[in-house]
C-alpha positions as CSV (number, residue, x, y, z in Angstrom):
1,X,4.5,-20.9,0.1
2,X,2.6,-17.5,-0.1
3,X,1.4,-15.7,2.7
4,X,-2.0,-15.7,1.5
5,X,-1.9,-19.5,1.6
6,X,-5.3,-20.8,3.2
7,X,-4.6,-23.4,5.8
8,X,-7.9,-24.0,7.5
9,X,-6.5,-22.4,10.5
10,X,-7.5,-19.8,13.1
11,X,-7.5,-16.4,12.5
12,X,-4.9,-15.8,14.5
13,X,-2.7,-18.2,12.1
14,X,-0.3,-15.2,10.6
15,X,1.2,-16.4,7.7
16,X,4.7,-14.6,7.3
17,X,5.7,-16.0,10.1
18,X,6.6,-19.0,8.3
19,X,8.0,-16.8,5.5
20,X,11.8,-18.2,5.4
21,X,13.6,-15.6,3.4
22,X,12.3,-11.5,3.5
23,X,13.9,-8.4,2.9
24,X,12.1,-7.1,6.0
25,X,15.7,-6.3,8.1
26,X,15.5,-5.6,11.5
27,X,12.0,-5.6,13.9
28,X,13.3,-2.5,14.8
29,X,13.8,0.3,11.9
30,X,15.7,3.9,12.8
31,X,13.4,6.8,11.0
32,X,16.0,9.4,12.4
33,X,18.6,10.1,15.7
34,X,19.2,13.3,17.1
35,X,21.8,14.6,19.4
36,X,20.5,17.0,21.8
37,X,23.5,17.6,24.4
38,X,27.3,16.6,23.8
39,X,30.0,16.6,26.4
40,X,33.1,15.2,27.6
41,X,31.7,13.2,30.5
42,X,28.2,11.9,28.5
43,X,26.1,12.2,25.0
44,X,22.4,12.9,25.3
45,X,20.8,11.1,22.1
46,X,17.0,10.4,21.1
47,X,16.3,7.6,18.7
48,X,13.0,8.0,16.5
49,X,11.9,3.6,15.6
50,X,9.1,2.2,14.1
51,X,8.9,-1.5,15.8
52,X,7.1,-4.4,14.6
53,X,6.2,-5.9,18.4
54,X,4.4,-9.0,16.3
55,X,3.8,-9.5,12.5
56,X,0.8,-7.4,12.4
57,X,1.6,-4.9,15.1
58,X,3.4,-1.9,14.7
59,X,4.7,1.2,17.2
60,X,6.0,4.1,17.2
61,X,8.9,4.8,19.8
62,X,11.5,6.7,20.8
63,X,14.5,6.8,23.1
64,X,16.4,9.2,25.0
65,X,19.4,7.9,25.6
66,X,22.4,9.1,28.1
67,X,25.6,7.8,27.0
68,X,28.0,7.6,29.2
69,X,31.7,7.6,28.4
70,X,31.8,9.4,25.1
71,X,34.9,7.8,22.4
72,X,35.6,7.8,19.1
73,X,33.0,5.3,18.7
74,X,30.0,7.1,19.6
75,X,26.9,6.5,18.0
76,X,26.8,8.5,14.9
77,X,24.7,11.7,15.7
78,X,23.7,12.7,11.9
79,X,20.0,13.7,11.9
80,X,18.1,11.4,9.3
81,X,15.3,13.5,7.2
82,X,12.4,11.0,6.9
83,X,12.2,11.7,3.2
84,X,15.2,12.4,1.8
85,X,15.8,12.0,-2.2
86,X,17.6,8.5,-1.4
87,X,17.1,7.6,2.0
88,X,19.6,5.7,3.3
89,X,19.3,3.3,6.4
90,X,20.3,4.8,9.5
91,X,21.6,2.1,12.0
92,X,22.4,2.0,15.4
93,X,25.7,0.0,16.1
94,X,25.2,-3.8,16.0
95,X,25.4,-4.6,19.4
96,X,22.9,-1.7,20.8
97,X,20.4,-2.3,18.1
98,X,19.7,-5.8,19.1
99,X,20.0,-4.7,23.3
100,X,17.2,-2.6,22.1
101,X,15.5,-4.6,20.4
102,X,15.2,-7.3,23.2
103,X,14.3,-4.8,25.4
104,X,11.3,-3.7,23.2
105,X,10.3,-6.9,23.2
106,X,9.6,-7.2,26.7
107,X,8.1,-4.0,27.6
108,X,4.5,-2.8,27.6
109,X,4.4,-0.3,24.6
110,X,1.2,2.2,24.1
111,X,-1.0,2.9,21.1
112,X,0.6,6.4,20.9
113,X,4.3,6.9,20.8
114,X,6.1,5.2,23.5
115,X,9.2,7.1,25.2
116,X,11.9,5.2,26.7
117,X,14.7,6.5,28.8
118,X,17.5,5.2,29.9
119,X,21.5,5.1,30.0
120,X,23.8,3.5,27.8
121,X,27.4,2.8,29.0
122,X,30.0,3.2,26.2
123,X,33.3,1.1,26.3
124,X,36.6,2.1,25.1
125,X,36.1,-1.3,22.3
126,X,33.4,0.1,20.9
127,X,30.3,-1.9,22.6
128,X,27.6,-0.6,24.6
129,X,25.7,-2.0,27.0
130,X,22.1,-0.9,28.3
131,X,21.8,-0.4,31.7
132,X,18.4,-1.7,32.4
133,X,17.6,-0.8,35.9
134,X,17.7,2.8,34.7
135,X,15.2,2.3,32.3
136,X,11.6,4.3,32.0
137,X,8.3,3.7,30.1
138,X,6.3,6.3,29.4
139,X,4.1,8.4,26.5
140,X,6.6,10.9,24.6
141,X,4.8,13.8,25.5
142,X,6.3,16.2,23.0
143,X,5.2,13.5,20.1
144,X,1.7,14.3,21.9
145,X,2.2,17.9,22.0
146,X,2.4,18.4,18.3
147,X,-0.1,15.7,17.3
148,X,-3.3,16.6,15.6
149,X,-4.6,13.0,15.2
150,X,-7.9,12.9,16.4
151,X,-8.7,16.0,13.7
152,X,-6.9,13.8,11.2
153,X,-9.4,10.9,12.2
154,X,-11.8,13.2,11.5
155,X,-10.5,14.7,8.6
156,X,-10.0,10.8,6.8
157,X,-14.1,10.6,7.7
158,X,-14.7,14.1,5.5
159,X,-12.0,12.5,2.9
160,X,-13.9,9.8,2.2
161,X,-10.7,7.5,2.2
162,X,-11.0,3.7,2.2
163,X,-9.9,2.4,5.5
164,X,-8.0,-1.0,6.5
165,X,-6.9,-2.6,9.9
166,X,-3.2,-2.8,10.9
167,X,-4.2,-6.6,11.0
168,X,-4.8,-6.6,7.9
169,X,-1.5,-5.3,6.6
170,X,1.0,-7.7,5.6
171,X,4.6,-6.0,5.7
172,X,7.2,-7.7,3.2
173,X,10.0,-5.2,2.8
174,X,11.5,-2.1,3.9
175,X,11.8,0.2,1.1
176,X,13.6,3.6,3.0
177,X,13.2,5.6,6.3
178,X,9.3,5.0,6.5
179,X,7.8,3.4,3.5
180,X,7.6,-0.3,3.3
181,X,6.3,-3.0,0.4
182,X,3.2,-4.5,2.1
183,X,0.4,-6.8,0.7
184,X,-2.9,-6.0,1.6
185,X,-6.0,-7.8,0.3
186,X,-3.5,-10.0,-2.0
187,X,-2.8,-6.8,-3.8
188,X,1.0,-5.9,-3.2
189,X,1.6,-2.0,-2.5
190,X,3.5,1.1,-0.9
191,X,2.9,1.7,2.9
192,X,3.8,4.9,4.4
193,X,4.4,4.5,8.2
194,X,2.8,7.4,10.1
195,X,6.4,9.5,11.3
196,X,7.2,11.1,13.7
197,X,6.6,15.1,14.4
198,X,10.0,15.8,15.9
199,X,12.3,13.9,13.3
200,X,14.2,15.3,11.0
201,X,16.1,18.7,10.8
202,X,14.9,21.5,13.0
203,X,11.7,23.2,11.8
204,X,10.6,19.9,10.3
205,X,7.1,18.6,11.4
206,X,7.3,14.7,9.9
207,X,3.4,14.3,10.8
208,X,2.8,17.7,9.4
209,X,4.8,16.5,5.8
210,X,2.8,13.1,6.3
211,X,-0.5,14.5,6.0
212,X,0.1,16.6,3.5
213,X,1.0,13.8,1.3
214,X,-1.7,11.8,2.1
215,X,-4.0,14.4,1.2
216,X,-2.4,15.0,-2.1
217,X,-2.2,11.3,-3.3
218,X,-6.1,11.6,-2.2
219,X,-6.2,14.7,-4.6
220,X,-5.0,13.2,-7.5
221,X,-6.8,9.7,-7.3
222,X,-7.6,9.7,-10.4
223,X,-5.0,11.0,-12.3
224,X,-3.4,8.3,-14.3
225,X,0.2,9.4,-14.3
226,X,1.0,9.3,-10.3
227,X,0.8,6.0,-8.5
228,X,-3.0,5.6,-7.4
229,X,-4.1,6.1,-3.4
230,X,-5.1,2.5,-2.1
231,X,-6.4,3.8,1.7
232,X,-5.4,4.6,5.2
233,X,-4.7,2.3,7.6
234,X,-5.6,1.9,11.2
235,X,-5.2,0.3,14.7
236,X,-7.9,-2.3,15.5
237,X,-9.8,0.4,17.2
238,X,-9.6,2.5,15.0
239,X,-8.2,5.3,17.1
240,X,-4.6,5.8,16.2
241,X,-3.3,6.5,12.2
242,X,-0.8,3.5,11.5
243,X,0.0,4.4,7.7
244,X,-1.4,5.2,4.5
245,X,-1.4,2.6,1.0
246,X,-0.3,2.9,-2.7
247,X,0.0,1.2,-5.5
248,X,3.5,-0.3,-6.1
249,X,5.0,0.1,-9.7
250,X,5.2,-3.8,-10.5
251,X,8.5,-3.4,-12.1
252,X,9.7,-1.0,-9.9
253,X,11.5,2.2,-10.5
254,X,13.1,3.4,-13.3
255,X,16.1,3.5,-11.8
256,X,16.3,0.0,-10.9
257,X,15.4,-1.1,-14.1
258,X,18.3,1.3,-15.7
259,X,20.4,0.1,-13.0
260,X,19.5,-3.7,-13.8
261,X,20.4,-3.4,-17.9
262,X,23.4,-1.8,-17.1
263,X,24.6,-4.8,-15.0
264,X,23.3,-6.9,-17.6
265,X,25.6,-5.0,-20.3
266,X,22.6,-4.1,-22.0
267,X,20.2,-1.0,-22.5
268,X,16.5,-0.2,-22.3
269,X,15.7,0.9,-26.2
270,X,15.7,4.8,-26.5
271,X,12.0,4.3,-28.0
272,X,10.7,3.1,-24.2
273,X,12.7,6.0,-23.2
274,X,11.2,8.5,-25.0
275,X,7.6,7.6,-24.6
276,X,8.6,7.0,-20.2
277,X,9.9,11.1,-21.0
278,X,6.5,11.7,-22.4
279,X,4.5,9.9,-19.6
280,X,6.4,11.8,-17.5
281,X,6.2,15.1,-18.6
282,X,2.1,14.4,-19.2
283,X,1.9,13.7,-15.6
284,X,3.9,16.9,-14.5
285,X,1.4,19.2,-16.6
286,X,-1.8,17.4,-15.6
287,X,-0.9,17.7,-11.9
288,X,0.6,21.6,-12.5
289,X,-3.2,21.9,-14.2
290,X,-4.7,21.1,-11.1
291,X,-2.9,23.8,-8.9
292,X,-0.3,20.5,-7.6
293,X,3.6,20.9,-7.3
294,X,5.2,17.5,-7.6
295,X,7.7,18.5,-5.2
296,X,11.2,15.9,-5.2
297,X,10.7,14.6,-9.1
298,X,13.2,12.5,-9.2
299,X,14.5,9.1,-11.1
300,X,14.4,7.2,-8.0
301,X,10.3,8.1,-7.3
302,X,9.5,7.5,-10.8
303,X,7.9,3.9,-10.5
304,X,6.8,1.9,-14.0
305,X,3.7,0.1,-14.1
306,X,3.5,-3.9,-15.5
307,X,2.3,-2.7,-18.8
308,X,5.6,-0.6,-18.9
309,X,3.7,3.2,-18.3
310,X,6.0,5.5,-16.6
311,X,4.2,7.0,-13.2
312,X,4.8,9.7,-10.0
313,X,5.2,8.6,-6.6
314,X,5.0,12.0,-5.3
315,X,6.8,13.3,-2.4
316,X,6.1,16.6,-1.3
317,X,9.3,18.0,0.2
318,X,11.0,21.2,1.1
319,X,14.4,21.6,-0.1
320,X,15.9,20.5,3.1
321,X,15.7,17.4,2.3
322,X,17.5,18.0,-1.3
323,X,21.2,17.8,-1.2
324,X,22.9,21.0,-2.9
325,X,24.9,18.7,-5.0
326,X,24.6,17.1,-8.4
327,X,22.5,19.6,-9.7
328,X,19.5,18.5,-8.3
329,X,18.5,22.0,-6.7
330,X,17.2,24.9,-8.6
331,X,19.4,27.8,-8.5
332,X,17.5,30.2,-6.6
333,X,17.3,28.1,-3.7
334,X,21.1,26.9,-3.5
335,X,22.1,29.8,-1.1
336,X,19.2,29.1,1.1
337,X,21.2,27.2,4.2
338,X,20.3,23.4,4.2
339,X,19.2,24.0,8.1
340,X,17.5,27.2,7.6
341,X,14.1,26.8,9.6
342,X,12.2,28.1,6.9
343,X,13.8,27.1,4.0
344,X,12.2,28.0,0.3
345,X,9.4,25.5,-0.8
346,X,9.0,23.7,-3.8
347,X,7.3,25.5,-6.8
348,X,6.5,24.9,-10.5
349,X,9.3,26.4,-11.2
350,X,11.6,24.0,-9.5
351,X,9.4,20.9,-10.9
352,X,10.3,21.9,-14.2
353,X,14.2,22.2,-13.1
354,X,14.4,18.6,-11.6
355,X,12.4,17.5,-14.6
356,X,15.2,18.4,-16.8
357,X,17.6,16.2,-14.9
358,X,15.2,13.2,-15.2
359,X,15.0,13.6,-18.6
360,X,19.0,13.8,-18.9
361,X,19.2,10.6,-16.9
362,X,16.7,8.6,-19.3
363,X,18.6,10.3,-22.4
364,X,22.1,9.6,-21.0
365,X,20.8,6.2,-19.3
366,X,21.8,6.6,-16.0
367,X,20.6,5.8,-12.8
368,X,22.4,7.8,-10.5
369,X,25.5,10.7,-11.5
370,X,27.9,9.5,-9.0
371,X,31.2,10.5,-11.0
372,X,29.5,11.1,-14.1
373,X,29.5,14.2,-14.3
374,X,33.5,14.7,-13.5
375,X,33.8,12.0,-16.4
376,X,32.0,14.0,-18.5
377,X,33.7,17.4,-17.8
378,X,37.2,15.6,-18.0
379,X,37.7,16.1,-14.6
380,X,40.9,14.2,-12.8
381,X,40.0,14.8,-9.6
382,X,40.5,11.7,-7.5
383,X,38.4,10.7,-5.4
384,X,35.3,12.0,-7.7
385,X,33.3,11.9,-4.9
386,X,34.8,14.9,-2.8
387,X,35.6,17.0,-6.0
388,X,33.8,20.4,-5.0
389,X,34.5,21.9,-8.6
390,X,31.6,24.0,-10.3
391,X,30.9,20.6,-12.8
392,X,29.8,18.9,-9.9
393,X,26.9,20.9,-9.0
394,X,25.5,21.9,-13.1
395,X,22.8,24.4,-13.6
396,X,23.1,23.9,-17.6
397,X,23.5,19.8,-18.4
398,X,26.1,18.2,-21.0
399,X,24.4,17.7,-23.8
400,X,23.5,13.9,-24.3
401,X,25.7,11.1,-25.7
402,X,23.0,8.8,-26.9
403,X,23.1,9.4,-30.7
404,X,19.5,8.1,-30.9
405,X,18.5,10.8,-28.7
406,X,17.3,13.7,-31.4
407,X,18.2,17.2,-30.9
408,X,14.8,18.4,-29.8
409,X,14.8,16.4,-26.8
410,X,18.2,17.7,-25.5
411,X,16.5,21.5,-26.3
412,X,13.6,20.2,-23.9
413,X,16.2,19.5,-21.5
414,X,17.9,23.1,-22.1
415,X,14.5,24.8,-21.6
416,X,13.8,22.8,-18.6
417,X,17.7,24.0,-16.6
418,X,17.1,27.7,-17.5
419,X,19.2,29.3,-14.6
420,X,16.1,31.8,-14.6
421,X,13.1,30.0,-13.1
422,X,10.9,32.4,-15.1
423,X,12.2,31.6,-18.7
424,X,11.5,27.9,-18.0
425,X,8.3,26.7,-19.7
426,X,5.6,24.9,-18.5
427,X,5.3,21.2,-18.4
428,X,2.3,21.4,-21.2
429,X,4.6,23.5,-23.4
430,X,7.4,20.9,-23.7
431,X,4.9,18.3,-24.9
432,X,4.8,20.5,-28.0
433,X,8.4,19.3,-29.0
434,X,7.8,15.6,-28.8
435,X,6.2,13.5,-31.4
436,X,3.7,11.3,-29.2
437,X,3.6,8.0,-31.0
438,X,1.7,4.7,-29.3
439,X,3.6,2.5,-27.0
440,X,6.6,0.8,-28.9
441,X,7.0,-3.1,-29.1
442,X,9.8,-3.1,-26.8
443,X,7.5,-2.1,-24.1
444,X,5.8,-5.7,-24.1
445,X,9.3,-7.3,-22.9
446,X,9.7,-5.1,-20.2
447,X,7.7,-7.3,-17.9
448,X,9.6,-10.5,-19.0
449,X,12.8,-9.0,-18.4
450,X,12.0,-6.6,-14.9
451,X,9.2,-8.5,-13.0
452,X,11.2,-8.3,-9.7
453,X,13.2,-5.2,-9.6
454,X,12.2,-4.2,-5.7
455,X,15.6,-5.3,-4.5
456,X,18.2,-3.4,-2.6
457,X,20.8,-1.4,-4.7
458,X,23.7,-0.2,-3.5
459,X,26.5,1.8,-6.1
460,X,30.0,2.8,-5.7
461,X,29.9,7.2,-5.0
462,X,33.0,7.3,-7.1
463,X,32.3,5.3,-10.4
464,X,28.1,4.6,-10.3
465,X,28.7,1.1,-10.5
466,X,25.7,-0.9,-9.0
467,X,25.0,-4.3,-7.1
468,X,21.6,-5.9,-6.2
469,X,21.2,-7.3,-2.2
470,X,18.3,-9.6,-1.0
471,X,18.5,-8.9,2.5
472,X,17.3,-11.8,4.9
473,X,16.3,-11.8,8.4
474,X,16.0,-14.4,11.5
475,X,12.4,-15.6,12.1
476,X,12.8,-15.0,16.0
477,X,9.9,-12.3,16.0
């Protein structure tokens, strides 16, 4: 049964509500915790959550939490980045994420962002319990503070963007810290919740990184190489920002369909390789052309379309949220501290760097380099995962093992990790060294073979191996 199923019912009839099986998780998603105090005696804590309080009806909340009787088991304090390259899920402990969750559920929760305050008692097991007679509702007004929605509003009028309802919005899946796989108008796509402006690592605006990437997806409408702006969404009074749509690559990321051969024991043909390298670079040099950085170009927001084209699904980030690891920042910006409050910005220059190591990972088929590169280097460091040795952070790449791969792509991919950011060449430059042929055959059984590659995969740090998950959640909201 789809949700889009016609029943003859009211309008209030919502039709995921009957969906049995979703990948959806928790009502209650963590964007980010910080840790603002820490003693001996207590822990103060704020938790950033975007909360579906029905099907079709999102907030944004957060909660300062005093934890009393700190342990060993205290909730982890790691600040989660809203963006970062793979965002991982950050979860309360069991127990306290469904105690919040039932509270949620029966409080009155505002349009804006909703603060909630109140005291958690930590036993020495490991459980928490909420005490809910200390508990207070009221508007975060530091979320307030920094928020610039109304000129936004305004802005989206200027923009010309095509605008939806939140009840309109059918959410599906959670994808990472704020982007979910929705359906709107039948049409499956990418919904970006609205974030919040304190999350994240200090100096970080999320609302601020939010618009920014609105507006550039706006931008670059019609440029065929990034994944195509859809619209913004609103509340049903059209007062408050919910999120904004984009297309979704129908056979997901490239990653996840290099991740899927591999499990298979197979291998995605070097020719649909080659011409996803060419998309790819195309794209880079026709945004560059417009005065765009791509900002994180990475394997894992590099989407492929049902015909099997290659496209962006920008993300405009600062190096903060880039781990110095893996060779995946530029070498100009590795001494700049991770925390630094002004950390060095993307640039063309560090598009073209990360573009090299997409191109490695399509040459060398590989969907992550979790011990690969110690493999490579003949490394015996054990774990591989904690080895800190110079191999593990590259400037300069291996060159590639494929044997199909010819020797002028691995000099694209030389050109592209120049340790000098100005000897590397522009994107339009490198498309000089390819031989741009048509689309090749294999490209029509992509479809056959991928349709459904928007599952969860999780892979071992040490070895790369990979696993798919379906996630599936209780119908009790």
């Amino acid at each position: 049964m789809s949700p889009d199923d016609f029943f003859g019912t009211p309008l209030t009839f919502l039709g995921e509500q009957y969906t049995i099986e979703t990948r959806l998780g928790e009502p209650a998603a963590v964007v980010a915790m910080t840790e603002i105090h820490c003693s001996s005696i207590h822990r103060l804590q704020k938790y950033f959550l975007i909360f579906a309080e029905a099907p079709r009806l999102w907030r944004r909340v957060t909660v300062s939490a005093t934890i009393l009787r700190s342990s060993q088991f205290s909730v982890g304090s790691e600040v989660a980045a809203p963006d970062l390259i793979l965002s991982t899920y950050k979860t309360l402990p069991g127990d306290l994420q469904h105690q919040l969750q039932g509270l949620l559920k029966n409080l009155t929760l505002l349009e804006s962002v909703t603060n909630i305050s109140l005291t958690i008692v930590e036993h020495f097991t490991g459980n928490y319990t909420i005490d809910t007679p200390s508990v207070v509702v009221s508007k975060d007004l530091e979320e307030s503070y920094l928020n610039n929605e109304a000129e936004m509003l305004r802005d989206i009028e200027h923009m010309d963007c095509p605008q939806y309802l939140q009840s309109e919005v059918i959410v599906q899946e959670r994808m990472d810290a704020v982007t979910y796989i929705a359906l709107v108008e039948s049409r499956p796509c990418m919904e970006r919740k609205m974030p919040f402006s304190g999350a994240g690592l200090p100096g970080d605006n999320g609302l601020k990184r939010f618009w920014q990437d609105l507006k550039l997806a706006k931008s670059l409408y019609e440029c065929d190489g990034v994944v195509q702006f859809i619209g913004v969404v609103l509340d049903d009074t059209r007062t408050h920002i919910k999120s904004f749509l984009q297309e979704l690559p129908a056979l997901g990321t490239i990653r996840s369909i290099l991740a899927h051969t591999e499990l298979r024991g197979e291998r995605v043909p070097w020719s649909v390789r080659a011409t996803w390298a060419s998309q790819i670079i195309t794209a880079v040099a026709e945004i560059h052309s417009k005065g765009f950085v791509v900002g994180l170009l990475h394997i894992n927001f590099t989407g492929v379309r049902s015909d099997g084209r290659a496209i962006l699904n920008l993300r405009k980030r600062g190096y903060r949220h880039s781990i110095n690891r893996e060779g995946e920042i530029a070498p100009e910006s590795r001494t700049v501290p991770t925390h630094s409050p002004q950390p060095r910005e993307l640039d063309f220059s560090s598009d073209i760097f990360m573009l090299g190591m997409l191109l490695w990972h399509l040459a060398e088929h590989r969907n992550n380099n979790a011990g690969y590169l110690c493999l490579r280097n003949a490394c015996t460091s054990v774990p591989h995962h904690s080895c800190k040795a110079e191999h593990i952070n590259p400037v300069e790449l291996p060159p590639c093992m494929d044997k199909e791969v010819p020797e002028a792509f691995n000099l694209i991919i030389s050109l592209c990790r120049q340790a000098d950011p100005k000897k590397r060449p522009p994107a339009r430059t490198l498309l000089q060294y390819l031989n741009a042929k048509n689309p090749p055959s294999e490209m029509a059984d992509l479809a056959a073979k991928y349709a459904n590659t928007h599952n969860h995969l999780v892979y071992c740090d040490e070895c790369g191996t990979g696993v798919f998950t379906v996630l599936t959640k209780s119908t009790d909201w």
